[in-house]
Phi, psi and omega in degrees: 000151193252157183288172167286141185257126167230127197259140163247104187280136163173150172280332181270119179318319208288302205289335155329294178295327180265336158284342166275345180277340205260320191254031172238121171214188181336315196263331186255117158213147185279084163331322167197197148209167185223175197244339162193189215282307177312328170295305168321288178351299185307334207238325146318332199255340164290296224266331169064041189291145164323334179196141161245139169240114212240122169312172168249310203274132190185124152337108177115220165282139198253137177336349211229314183271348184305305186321293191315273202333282176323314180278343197275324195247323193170095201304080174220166225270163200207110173232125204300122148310109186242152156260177200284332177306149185287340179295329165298313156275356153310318204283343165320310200259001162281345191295319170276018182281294179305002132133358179279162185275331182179188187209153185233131198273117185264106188331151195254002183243157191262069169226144238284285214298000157248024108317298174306333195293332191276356189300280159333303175298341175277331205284305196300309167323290202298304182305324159342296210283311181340291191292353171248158188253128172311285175001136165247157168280173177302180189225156163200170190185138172201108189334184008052114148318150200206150164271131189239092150231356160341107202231031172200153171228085177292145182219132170256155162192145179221233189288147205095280180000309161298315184306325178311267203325327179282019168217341196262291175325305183262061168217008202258162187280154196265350168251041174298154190232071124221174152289150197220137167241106182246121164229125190260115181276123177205173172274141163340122162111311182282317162325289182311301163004261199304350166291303187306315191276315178305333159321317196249042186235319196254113208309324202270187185262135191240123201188125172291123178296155186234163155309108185075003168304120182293148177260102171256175206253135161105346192243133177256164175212109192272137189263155196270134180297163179073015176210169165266123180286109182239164146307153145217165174352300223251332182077055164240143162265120210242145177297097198238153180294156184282124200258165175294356194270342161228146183250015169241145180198154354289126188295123205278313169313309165318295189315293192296305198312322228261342176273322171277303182301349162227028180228339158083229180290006171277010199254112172261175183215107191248120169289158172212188174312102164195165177267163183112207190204026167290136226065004197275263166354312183294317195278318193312275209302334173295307208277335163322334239216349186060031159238194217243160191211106168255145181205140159000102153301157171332305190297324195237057163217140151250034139221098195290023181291297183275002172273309193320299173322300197286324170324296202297337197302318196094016184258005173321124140298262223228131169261154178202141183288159198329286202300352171262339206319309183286349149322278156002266175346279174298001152278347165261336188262294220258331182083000000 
């Protein structure tokens, strides 16, 4: 089997040489680096690497315009380096809006072991990114007849995800008549991000959930990284720390059970792109709980993993492509 071919972008001599030493290993080689973005360009269109890991702050051309261009000329997966400040993860999350496969928050200090720290995650990405083709297929699609009684939206997402939700949220109506719960797998800092730009996108009210935020008809609440979101009694949402039993978070399984245990058949339940089975589990409890489960068809996801997990359970209603998903919703909600 051939190796992953990989260009490594960054302006620092020193994070070239150490990211091509950190990722090359069987599955993987690093094939060149380039120092900005124009330069990238160039060796993209020669070298036809398989995956790009592309810094955002760089002198010249900067990771973010670097992006446009590459999806604009010749579309590959592309996953981006950030530090942890919010001003970084605003430019994160326009970067996946615009078209990266996903992002690794890139240690701030330049000495090798917090370079090693970050390793599992690039290697786990990059064989990620390796496996999606940007292309979409035509799309089709043909509604269900639907009960629109539905007074919760549960949404799992993962890589991919921002980009989903940035095309699904502001198509959705400012008088919907459920509540929308989103777990997003991301870290602290982004989440809030990615609210603030969907907010300002979107008719309904878009807000990173707090400890004890009442569950309203018309309001998403993107659960805050780094905790698990759940319902409780009073229908509120309440915050628990990430615990071992689930390693991704916010957990969309979590999420989803605790919304079918206090919403029954009042539960939609939406898969979206990402990788894992995180929702799988979440659909199992929804269809169990007598509410309905749709999830990303194949054709629009750029990771079929966790729409596939949930699709296998057998609790699926409808796989559907990206662009009806909000539609859907309100045919489950709104009727």
């Amino acid at each position: 089997m051939s190796r992953i071919q990989v260009l490594v972008v960054d302006d620092s001599a020193f994070m070239r040489k150490a990211l091509r030493d950190l990722l090359t290993t069987k599955e993987i080689e690093v094939i060149d680096t380039a120092r900005d973005g124009r330069e990238a360009l160039v060796k993209i269109r020669d070298l036809e690497p398989d995956v790009v890991t592309m810094d955002i702050a760089m002198p010249g051309m900067d990771g973010l315009k670097a992006l446009t261009q590459i999806m604009a000329e010749k579309p590959t997966p592309v996953l981006m380096l950030s530090a942890m400040d919010k001003k970084h993860a605003d430019i994160v999350i326009r970067s996946l809006e615009l078209g990266a496969i996903d992002f690794v928050s890139k240690p701030s200090g330049a000495i090798s072991i917090d370079i090693r720290d970050i390793r599992d995650e690039m290697i786990s990405k990059i064989k990620m990114a390796a496996k999606i083709l940007i292309p979409q297929k035509k799309i089709r699609y043909r509604p269900k007849r639907t009960r629109g009684d539905k007074e919760v939206v549960t949404i799992a997402s993962s890589a991919g995800g921002p980009a989903a939700l940035t095309r699904l949220l502001p198509e959705l109506p400012e008088d919907l008549d459920a509540a929308i719960l989103v777990a997003q797998h991301m870290p602290p800092t982004f989440t809030s991000s990615l609210a603030e730009r969907l907010s300002t996108k979107s008719k309904i009210v878009v807000k990173e959930a707090k400890n004890g935020m009442p569950v309203e008809k018309g309001t998403a609440m993107i659960g805050a990284g780094g905790k698990h979101m759940t319902i409780n009694s009073d229908m509120r949402v309440e915050l628990i720390e990430k615990g071992n039993h689930y390693n991704v978070s916010p957990s969309a399984d979590l999420l989803m059970k605790s919304a079918a245990s206090i919403y029954g058949e009042g539960v939609l339940g939406v898969v979206l792109t990402g990788m894992g089975h995180d929702g799988s589990a979440g659909a199992i409890a929804i269809k169990m709980g007598g509410g309905s489960v749709i999830a990303q068809d194949e054709t629009t996801c750029l990771v079929y993993g966790m729409p596939k997990a949930a699709r296998d359970t057998g609790c699926v209603d409808e796989e559907i492509p990206l662009p009806y998903i909000a539609n859907t919703i309100v045919r489950y909600c709104n009727g």
